[in-house]
C-alpha positions in Angstrom: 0.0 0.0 0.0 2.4 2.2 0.9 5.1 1.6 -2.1 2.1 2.2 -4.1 1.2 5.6 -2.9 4.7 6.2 -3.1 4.6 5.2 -6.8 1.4 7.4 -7.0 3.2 10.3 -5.9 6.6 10.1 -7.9 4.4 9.7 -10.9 2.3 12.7 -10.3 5.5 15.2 -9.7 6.7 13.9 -12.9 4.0 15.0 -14.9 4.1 17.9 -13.3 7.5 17.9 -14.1 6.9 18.1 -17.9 6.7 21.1 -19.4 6.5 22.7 -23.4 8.9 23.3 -25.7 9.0 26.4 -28.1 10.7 25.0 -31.0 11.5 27.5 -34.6 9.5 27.2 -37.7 12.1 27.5 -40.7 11.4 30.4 -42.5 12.9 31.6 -46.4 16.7 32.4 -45.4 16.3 31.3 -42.2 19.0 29.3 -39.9 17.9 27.0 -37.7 20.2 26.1 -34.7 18.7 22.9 -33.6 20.5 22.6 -30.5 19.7 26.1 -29.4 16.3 26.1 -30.6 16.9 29.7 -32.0 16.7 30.4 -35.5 19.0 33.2 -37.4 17.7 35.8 -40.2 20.4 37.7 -41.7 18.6 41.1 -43.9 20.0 44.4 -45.0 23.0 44.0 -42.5 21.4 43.4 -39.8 21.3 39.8 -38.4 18.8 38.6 -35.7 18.8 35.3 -34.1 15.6 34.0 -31.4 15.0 31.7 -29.7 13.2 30.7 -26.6 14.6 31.5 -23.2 12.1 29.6 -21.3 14.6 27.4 -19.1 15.9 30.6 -17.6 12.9 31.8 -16.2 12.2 28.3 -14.1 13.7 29.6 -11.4 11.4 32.7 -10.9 8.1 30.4 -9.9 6.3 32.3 -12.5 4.0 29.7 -13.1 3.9 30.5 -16.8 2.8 34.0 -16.3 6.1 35.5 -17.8 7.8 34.1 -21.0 11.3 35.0 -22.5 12.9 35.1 -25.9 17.1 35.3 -26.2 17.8 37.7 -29.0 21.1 38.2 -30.7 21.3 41.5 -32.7 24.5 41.8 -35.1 25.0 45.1 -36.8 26.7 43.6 -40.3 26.3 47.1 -42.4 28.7 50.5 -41.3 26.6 52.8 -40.1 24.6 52.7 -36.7 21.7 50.1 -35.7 19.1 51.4 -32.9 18.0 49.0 -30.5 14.6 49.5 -29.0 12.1 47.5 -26.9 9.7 48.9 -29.4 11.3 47.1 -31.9 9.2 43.7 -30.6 6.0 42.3 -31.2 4.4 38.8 -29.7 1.3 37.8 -31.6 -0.1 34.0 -30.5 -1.9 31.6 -32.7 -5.4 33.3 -32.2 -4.0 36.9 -32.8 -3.7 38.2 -29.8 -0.7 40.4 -30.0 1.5 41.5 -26.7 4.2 44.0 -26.0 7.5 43.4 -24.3 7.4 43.6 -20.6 10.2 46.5 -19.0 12.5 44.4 -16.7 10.9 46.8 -13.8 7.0 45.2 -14.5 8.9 41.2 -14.9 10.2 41.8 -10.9 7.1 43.2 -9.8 5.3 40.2 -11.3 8.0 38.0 -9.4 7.4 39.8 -6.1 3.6 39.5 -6.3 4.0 35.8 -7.1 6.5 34.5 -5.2 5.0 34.8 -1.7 7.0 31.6 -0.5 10.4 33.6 -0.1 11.5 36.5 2.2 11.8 39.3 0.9 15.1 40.2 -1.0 17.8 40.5 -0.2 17.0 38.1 1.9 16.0 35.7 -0.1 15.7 31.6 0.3 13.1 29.5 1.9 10.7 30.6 3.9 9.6 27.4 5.7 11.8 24.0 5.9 8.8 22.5 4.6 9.2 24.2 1.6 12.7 23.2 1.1 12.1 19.7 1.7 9.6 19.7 -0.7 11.9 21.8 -3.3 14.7 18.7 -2.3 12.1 15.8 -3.0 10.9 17.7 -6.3 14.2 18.0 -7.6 15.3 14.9 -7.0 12.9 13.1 -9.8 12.8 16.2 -11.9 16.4 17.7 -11.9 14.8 20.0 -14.0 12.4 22.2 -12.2 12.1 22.8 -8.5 9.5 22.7 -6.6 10.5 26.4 -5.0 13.6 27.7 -5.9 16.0 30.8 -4.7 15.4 33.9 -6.7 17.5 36.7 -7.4 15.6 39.4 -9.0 18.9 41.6 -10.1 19.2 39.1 -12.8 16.1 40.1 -14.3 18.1 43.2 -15.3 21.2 41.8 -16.3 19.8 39.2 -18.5 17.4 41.9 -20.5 18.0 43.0 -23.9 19.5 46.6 -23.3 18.5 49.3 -25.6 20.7 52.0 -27.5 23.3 52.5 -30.5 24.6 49.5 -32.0 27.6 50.6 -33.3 29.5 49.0 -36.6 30.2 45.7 -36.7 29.4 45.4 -33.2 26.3 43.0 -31.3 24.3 42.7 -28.3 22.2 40.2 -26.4 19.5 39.9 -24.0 16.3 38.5 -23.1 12.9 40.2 -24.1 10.2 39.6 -21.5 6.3 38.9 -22.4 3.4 38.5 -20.5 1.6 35.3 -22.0 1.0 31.7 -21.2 3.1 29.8 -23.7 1.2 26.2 -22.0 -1.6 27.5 -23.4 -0.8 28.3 -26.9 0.1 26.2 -30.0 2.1 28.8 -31.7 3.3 32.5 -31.7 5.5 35.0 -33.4 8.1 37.2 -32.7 7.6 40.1 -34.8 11.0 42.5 -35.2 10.1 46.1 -36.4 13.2 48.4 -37.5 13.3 51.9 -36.3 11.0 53.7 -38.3 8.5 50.5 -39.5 4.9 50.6 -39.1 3.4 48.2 -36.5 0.6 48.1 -39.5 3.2 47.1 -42.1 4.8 43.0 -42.3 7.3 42.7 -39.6 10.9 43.6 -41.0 11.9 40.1 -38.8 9.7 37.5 -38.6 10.6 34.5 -36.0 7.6 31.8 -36.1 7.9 29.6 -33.3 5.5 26.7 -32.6 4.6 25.1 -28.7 5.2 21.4 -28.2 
């Protein structure tokens, strides 16, 4: 009886466990970096590679509020690329579009949320309980913890900052969304240059499907 529940219980963490994968759609003069999951569009000297940044956001206990996206931008040309959060656009399979979240609006979405931990700095468990849980989960997933520390200054440090892109030069972050990616069976990153209409095609487009 007891080995049984026991077998109930592993078995119920580890579907918890499981989780989507946002996986690139090949698009004309596209590269896809299978291992990365990011694809790479190279137009008018400007290169662009996305690609999911889910993994990096486990940690948070968002519970799929928040998604990510790595971006590489890599100025090719000789004059000066700028680098706005404007420049992104996130529009799911059933059109509903959504704007890039300011790394400010990600942490206050983590504070609200994660009302297991102390406050930072002081930041860890809040009850042993938890922790043994967070030990137990881990153990069978090795993936995602049950709770896990959290350290809201990388929030900043891992966004995509904006500015001059000089010359032959690149930068990369992480763009932040609001949006559910469980729930969806597709989106796309839309990349606007400075001076594109939102009404006009994308200058970038990055279609991504959910598995």
């Amino acid at each position: 009886m007891k080995q049984s529940l026991f077998s109930f219980v592993i078995c119920m963490f580890l579907i918890t466990g499981c989780s989507h994968k946002v996986v690139p759609v090949p698009v004309e003069s596209g590269v896809i970096d299978s291992k990365q999951l990011a694809q790479t569009i190279a137009r008018e000297n400007i290169s662009i590679t996305a690609g999911s940044a889910e993994s990096q956001l486990y940690s948070y206990n968002l519970d799929g509020a928040v998604s990510a996206f790595s971006l590489v931008i890599d100025n090719l040309g000789n004059g000066e690329v700028a680098v706005d959060p404007g420049m992104f656009l996130l529009v799911d399979d059933e059109g509903n579009q959504y704007f890039p979240l300011t790394p400010e609006k990600v942490k206050e979405i983590i504070s609200r949320d994660s009302y297991y931990l102390i406050p930072y700095p002081y930041v860890g468990f809040y009850y042993l309980e938890d922790y043994e849980k967070s030990s137990f989960y881990n153990t069978f997933t090795s993936e995602k913890p049950y709770y896990y520390e959290v350290y809201p200054q990388d929030i900043y440090t891992k966004a995509l900052a904006g500015g001059t892109l000089i010359p032959k030069a690149k930068m990369s972050g992480l763009v932040y969304f609001k949006i559910n990616l469980n729930a969806k069976k597709g989106v796309k990153l839309l990349v606007y240059k400075p001076g594109t209409s939102k009404s006009a095609p994308a200058d970038f487009t990055f279609p991504f499907k959910i598995e």
